[in-house]
N, C-alpha and C positions, 0 to 999 in steps of 0.2 A: 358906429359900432355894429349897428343892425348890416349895414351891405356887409360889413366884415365878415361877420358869422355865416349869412349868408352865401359868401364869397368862398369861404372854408365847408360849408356842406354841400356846394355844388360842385368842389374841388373833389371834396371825398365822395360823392356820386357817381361823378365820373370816372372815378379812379375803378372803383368796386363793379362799374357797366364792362370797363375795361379788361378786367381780369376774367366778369362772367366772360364774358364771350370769347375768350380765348381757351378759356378752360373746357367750355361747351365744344370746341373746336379738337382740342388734344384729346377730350374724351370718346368722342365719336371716333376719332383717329385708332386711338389704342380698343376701344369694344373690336372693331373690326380684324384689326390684324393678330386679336388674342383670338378669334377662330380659325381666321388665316392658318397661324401659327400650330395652335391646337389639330387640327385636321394634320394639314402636314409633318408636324413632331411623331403621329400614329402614326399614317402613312410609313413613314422613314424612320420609324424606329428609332429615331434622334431622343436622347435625355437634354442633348441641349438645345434643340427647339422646344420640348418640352418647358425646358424651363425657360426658355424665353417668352411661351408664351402665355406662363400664369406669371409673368414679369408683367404682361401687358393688362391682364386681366385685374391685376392689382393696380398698375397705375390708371384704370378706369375706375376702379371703385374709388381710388386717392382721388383723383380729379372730380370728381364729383363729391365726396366729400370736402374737398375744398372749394368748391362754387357753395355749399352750402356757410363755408366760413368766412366767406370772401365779405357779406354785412355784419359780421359780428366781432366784438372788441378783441383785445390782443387777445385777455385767458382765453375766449371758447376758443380762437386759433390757437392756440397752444395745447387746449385739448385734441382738437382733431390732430393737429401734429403729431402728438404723442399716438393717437391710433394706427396714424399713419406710417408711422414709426415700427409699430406692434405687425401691422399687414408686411410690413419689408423684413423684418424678423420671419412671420413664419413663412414666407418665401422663398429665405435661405436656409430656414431649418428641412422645409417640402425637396428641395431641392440636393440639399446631403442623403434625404432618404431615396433618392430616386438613383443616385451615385451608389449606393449603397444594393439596390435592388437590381440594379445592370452588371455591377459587379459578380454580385451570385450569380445573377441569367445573363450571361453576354451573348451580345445580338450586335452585326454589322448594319451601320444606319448605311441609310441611301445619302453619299454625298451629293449627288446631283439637284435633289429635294433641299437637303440643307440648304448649299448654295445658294442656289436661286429665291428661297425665303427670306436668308437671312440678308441679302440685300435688297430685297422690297423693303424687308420691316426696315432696313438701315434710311433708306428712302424716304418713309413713314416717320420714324420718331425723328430725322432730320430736319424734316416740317415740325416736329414738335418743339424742340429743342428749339428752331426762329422764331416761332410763334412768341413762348417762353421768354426768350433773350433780354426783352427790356421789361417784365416783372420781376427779373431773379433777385433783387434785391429790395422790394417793398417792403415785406412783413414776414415776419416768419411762416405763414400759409404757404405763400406763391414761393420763397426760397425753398420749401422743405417739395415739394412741388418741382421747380429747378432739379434737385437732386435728383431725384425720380428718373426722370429727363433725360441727363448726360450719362446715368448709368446704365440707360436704354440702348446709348448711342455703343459704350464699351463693349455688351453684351451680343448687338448686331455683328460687330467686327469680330470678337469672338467667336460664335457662329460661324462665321464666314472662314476664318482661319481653321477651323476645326476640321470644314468640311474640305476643305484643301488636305490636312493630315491626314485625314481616314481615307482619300483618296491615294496619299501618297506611299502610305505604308499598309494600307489594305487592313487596317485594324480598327477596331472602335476604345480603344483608349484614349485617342486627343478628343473625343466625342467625350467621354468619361470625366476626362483632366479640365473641359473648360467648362462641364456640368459643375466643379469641384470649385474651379476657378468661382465662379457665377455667383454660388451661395458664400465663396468669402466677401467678392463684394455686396451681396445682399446685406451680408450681418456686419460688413463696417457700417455701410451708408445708413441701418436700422440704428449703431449706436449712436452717427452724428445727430438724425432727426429728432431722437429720443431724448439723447443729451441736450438738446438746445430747447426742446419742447418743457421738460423738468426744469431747467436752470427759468425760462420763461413763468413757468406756475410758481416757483420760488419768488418771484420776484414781488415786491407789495404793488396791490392794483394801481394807488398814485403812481407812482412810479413807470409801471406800465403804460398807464393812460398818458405821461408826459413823453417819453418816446414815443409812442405815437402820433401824437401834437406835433413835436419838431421831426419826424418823418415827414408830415406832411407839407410842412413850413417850407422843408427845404424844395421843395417841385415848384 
């Protein structure tokens, strides 16, 4: 019984080494291309660099937020979830008000600027996203984390098409329409993490503690 136990906390060690260091990996990742992004969103007068890159800025403070939950039982991950959830929220709310204030001031962004950032950063959270690939399903941490991730990936391409339209028709409204776009997927992806984080605090801690258990059982 003793190797057992054992044998199940050097499981669950490992697992938690695992997640740190990938998380430490996409963090560093996303701090850098939220200045990237930032400088150039000025630069180019883009709302949707802009908003892509306090996307990034938020999924480093998430990530690191979840290296902090990465040792602790389901509820405190389901708290941070739930915060994390609240960060994707006012992201897409930052993001309607930025739609909102280009609108009154319009301004032609630089697609060339665009472009070219918006397929580094597509670059950048690509590695994030494989890094990711085989935690997306652990624990509700590293899933809500996943999310974050592949809406990274939609918003790159985003970007990218945008910066083709403002090139094509010489206007900054597709620059406008995928700022628009952006914060709706912000505020779906804020109700999944939010909803599953809530349904998780709902749930009685036995309960929680035993899906945890056969999560792990099953590796």
């Amino acid at each position: 019984m003793a190797d057992c136990c054992e044998d199940k906390a050097c499981a669950i060690e490992a697992l938690q080494a695992r997640q740190g260091t990938t998380l430490k990996l996409v963090l560093a990742i996303n701090a850098v291309m939220f200045v990237v992004e930032l400088a150039a969103g000025l630069f180019a007068g883009s709302t949707a660099l802009l908003s892509d890159s306090l996307d990034n800025l938020g999924d480093a403070l998430t990530y690191g937020l979840s290296l902090y939950a990465v040792a602790r039982g389901a509820r405190a991950k389901a708290k941070v979830a739930l915060f994390k959830g609240g960060l994707i929220l006012a992201a897409g709310l930052f993001v309607l008000g930025q739609v909102a204030y280009r609108i009154a001031h319009p301004t032609l962004p630089l697609f060339e600027t665009m472009g070219a950032i918006s397929l580094l950063a597509l670059l950048a959270n690509g590695a994030c996203l494989a890094l990711l690939w085989k935690h997306r399903a652990e624990d509700i941490n590293m899933s809500s984390v996943w999310e974050c991730s592949r809406n990274d990936i939609a918003s790159n391409v985003s970007v990218f098409i945008a910066a083709g339209a403002v090139w094509f028709t010489g206007s900054g409204w597709p620059d406008l329409l995928v700022g628009l776009l952006l914060a709706l997927l912000f505020l779906r992806s804020a109700a999944r993490v939010l909803q599953s984080a809530v349904a998780e605090l709902r749930r009685p801690a036995a309960a929680a503690a035993k899906v945890e258990f056969v999560k792990l059982q099953r590796r």
